[in-house]
C-alpha positions in Angstrom: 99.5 90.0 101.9 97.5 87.3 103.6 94.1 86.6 102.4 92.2 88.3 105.2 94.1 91.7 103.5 93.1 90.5 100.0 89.4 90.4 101.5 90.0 93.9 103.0 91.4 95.0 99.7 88.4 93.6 97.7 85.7 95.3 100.0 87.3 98.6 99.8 87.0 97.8 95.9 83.3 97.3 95.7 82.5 99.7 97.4 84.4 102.4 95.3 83.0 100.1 92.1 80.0 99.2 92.9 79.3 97.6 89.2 82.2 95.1 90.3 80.9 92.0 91.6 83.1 88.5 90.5 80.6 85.7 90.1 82.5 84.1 92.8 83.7 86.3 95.8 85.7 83.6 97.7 87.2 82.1 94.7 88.1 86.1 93.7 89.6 86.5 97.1 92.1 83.1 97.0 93.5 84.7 93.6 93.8 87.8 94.6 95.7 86.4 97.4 97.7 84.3 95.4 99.3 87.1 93.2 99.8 89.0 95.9 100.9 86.9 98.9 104.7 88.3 98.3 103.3 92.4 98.2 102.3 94.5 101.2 98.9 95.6 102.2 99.7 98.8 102.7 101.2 99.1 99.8 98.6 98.0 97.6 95.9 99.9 100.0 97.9 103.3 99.0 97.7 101.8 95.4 94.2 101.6 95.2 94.0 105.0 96.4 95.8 106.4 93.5 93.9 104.2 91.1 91.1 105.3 92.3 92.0 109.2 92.3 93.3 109.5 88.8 91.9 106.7 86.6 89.2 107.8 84.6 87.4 104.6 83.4 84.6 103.3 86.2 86.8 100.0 86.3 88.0 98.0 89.0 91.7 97.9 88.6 93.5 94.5 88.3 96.2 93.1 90.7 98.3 94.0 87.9 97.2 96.9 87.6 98.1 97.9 91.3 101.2 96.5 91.3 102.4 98.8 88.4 101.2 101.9 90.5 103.5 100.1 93.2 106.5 99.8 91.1 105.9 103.9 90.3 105.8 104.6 93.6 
């Protein structure tokens, strides 16, 4: 992922969570792109999907947490 997907990741997440704002977006976004810069997009998009379909807890998931779902898929 390149950091311009780890932005378009990140705005899909606030808007399904909108309690989740990180104190610092940009700083958010260079992590996020960071962890992920070996994963694809799509991949995590789908991810999200199914995070956001089945979990239960009003949370944003975690890169982690995404990349788990990835590794089930």
């Amino acid at each position: 992922m390149t950091r311009d997907d780890a932005k378009k990741l990140l705005i899909i997440i606030t808007s399904f969570y909108p309690n989740f704002h990180p104190d610092n977006m940009s700083m958010t976004i260079d992590a996020w792109a960071m962890l992920l810069q070996d994963d694809d997009y799509k991949e995590m998009e789908t991810a999200l999907a199914v995070y956001a379909r089945t979990d239960t807890s009003g949370f944003a998931p975690s890169p982690s947490k995404l990349l788990d779902i990835v590794a089930r898929m």
